[in-house]
N, C-alpha and C positions, 0 to 999 in steps of 0.2 A: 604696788604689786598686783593688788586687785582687778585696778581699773589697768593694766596691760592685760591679764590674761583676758577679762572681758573684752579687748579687745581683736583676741586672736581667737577668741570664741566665734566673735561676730564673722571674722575673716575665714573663719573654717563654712561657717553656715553656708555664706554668697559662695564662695570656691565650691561645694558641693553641690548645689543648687545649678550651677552654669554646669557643672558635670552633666548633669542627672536633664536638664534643658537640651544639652547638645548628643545625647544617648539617644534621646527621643525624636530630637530634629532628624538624626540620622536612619533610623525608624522611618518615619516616615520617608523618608529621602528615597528608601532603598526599596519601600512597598512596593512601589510599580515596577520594579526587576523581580521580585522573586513571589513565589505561594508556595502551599504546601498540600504535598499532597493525602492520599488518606495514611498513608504509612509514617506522616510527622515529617517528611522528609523536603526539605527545601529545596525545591528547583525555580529555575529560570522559567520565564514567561517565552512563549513563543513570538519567534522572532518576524513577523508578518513582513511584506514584500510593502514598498511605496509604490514600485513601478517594477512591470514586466520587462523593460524593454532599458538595456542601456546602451547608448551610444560613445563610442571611442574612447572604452574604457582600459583600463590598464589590468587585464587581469593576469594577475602574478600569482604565479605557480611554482617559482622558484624553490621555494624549501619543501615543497612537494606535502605542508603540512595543514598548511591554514590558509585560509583566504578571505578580505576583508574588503567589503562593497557595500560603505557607511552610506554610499548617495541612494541606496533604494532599500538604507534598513538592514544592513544582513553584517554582523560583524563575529568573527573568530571560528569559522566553519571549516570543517574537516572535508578534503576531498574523499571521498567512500570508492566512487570507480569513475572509471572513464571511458569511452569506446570511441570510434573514427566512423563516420562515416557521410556518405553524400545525401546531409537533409535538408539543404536549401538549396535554391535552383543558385549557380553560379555566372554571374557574368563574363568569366575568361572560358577558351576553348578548351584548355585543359581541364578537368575537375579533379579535383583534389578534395580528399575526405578531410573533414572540422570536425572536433572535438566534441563530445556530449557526456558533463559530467554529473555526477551525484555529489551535492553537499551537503554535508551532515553535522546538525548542529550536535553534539553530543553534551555538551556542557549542560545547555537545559537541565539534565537528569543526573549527569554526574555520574553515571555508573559503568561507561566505557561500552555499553551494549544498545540502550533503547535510545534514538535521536530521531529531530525532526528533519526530513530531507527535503531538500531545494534540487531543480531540474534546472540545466544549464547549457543552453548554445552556445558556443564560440562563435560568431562569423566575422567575416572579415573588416568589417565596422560595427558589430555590435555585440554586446552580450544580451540572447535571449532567456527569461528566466520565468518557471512555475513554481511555485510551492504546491508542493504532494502532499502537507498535512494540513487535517480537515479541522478549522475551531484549536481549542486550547489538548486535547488530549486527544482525540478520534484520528487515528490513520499515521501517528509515529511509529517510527517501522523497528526492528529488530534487524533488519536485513532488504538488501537492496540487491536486485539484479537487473542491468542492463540490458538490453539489444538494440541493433540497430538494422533494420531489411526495409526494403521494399514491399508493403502489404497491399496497398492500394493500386499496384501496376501505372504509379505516373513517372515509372523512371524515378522518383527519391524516396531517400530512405523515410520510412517514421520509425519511434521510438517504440521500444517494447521494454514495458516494466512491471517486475513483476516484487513485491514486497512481503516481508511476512510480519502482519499485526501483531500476531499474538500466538503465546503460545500452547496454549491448554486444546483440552477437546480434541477428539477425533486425530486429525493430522496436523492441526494448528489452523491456524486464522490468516487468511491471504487476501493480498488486494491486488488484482490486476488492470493492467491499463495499456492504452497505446496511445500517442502521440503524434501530432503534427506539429515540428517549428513552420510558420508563417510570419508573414513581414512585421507584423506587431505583436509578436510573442509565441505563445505556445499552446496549440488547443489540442484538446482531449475527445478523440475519435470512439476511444471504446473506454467501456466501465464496468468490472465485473459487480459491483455493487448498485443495485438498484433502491434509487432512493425515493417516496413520493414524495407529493408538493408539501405535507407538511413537516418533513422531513424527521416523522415520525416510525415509518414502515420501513424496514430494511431489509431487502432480500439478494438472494445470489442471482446473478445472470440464466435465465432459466436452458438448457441446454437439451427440454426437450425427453428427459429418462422420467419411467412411472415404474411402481410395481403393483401386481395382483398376485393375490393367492388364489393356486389354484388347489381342485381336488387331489389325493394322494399325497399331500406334505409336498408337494413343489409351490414356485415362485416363480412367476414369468417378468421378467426385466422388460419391459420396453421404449422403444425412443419414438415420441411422437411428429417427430421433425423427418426422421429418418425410414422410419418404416422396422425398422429392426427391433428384436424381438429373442430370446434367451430365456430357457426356463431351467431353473437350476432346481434340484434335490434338497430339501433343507429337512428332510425326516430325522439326521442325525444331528441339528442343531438344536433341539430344542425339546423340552417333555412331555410325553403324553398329552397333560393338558394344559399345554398349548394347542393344541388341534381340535376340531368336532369330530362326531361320529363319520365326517364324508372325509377327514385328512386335511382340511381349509383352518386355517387359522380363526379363531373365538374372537380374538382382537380387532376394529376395521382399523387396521394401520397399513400404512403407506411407506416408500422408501424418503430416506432424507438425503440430498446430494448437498455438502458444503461448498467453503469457497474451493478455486480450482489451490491446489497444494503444487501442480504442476503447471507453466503457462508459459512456453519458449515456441520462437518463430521454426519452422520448416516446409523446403521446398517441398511438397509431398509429390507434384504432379511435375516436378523436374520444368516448369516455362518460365523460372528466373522470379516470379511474383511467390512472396512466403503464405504460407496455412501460421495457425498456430494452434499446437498440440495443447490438449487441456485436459487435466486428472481431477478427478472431486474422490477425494474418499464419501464411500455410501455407506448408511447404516440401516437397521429396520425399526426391532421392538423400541431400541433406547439409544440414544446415541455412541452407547460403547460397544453395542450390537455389530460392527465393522462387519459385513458381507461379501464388500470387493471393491474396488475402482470403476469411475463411470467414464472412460475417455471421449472424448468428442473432438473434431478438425474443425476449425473455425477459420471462413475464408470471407473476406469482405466481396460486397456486391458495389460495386460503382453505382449500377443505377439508383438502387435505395440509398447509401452510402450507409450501408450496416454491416456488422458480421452478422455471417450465418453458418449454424450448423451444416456441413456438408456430409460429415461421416460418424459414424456412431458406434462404439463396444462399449460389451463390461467387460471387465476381468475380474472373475469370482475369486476370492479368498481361499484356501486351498486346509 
């Protein structure tokens, strides 16, 4: 009787050992799928592109739910939106608008709200494809908007997208962009995000608004791009001392323009080629200091192949 239970002793040890072996092989197994973020919270790794470019692919749209495009890396993604329009130049005399959708991984996160987004051509032998998120966390969106116009006047459309980072501060955290599909993929014409070479320094597309204090408790708004120019009354924003003996502000501060909060295409000048309309919430002493909106029309130049500022307001806070 001894020598059996010693031997189911022994049988129990190996049986929980190959347990406790296969806990851990799976552990690691699953490392490269998931981390954690600071909140303890387990998500998925970002799901990085092979290849921009697929050719005579089957993409299936059928359950209007998911979509799964293992040959360049991209599996279980959510369509977010879609739009029509003519962005590649077409071989038949007809043309006919193709599809440009938004997919959204949302699984990464798990919470039904913050996902990383994939850019998508339909054409009629290929699927063109960008990824919109920058690195492991930087530029997953909360929300996705579409457009699709003619900004460049070559007769096709580009993409107009506009995103919201984040949502704290002032009016939130936006990323805006626009797009070219070309024959190997998808390039990126505009960037409201200015990044330099050590991709240390980050700043907003600069659009050109400054402020000065003037004497008597006003504030002159102006656009250096534009020529225009706005001096608004701020005696009843702020106390006594806040001001010097001449009514100029004590402080040397400046206005702060965020990202644009607004960033949609319009024909302003009615010739068929889009503007795009652009909103930055501004602030002064602090960033919760909100003063007003800094609008600006942004219309590409061929010859440099840039936007530029063409029109300029504020609109003061009331």
């Amino acid at each position: 009787m001894k020598l059996l239970k010693f031997f189911i002793a022994v049988l129990l040890i190996i049986f929980l050992s190959a347990c406790n072996s296969e806990t851990e092989s799976n552990k690691l197994s699953n490392s490269s799928q998931t981390s954690t973020n600071s909140n303890n919270t387990v998500t998925l790794n970002h799901q990085y592109l092979t290849n921009n470019v697929i050719l005579n692919s089957d993409f299936n749209t059928k359950d209007w739910l998911t979509v799964n495009l293992p040959e360049i890396g991209l599996k279980n993604v959510t369509i977010g939106s879609v739009v029509n329009g003519n962005v590649v130049k077409r071989d038949t005399a007809s043309i006919t608008s193709l599809p440009v959708y938004i997919l959204c991984d949302y699984k990464r996160y798990n919470d039904g709200v913050l996902h990383d987004s994939y850019l998508a051509v339909v054409t009629d032998s290929k699927i063109l494809l960008k990824d919109l998120t920058v690195g492991n966390d930087v530029g997953s969106s909360y929300n996705d908007t579409l457009y699709v116009c003619d900004v460049d006047s070559d007769g096709i459309d580009e993409i107009v997208l506009q995103q919201t980072v984040g949502m704290s501060g002032g009016a939130g955290q936006f990323w805006s962009r626009v797009f070219k599909a070309v024959e190997d993929g998808i390039c990126e014409i505009f960037n409201s995000t200015i990044v330099d070479s050590t991709n240390n320094d980050w700043s907003v597309f600069d659009t050109g608004f400054t402020g000065e204090f003037l004497s008597g408790k006003r504030l002159k708004i102006c656009n250096a791009i534009t020529g225009y120019n706005k001096i608004l009354d701020i005696s009843n924003r702020y106390n006594e001392e806040f001001f010097d003996e001449n009514g100029k502000a004590k402080q040397s501060i400046g206005i702060w323009c965020d990202s644009f909060f607004e960033f949609y295409p319009e024909d302003v000048d009615g010739d068929g080629v889009f503007e795009i309309i652009c909103m930055q919430y501004v602030s002064l002493a602090s960033h919760a200091d909100y003063i007003g909106d800094a609008k600006s029309i942004l219309k590409f130049n061929s010859n440099t192949q840039t936007f530029e500022v063409i029109e300029a307001e504020f609109v003061a806070v009331h």
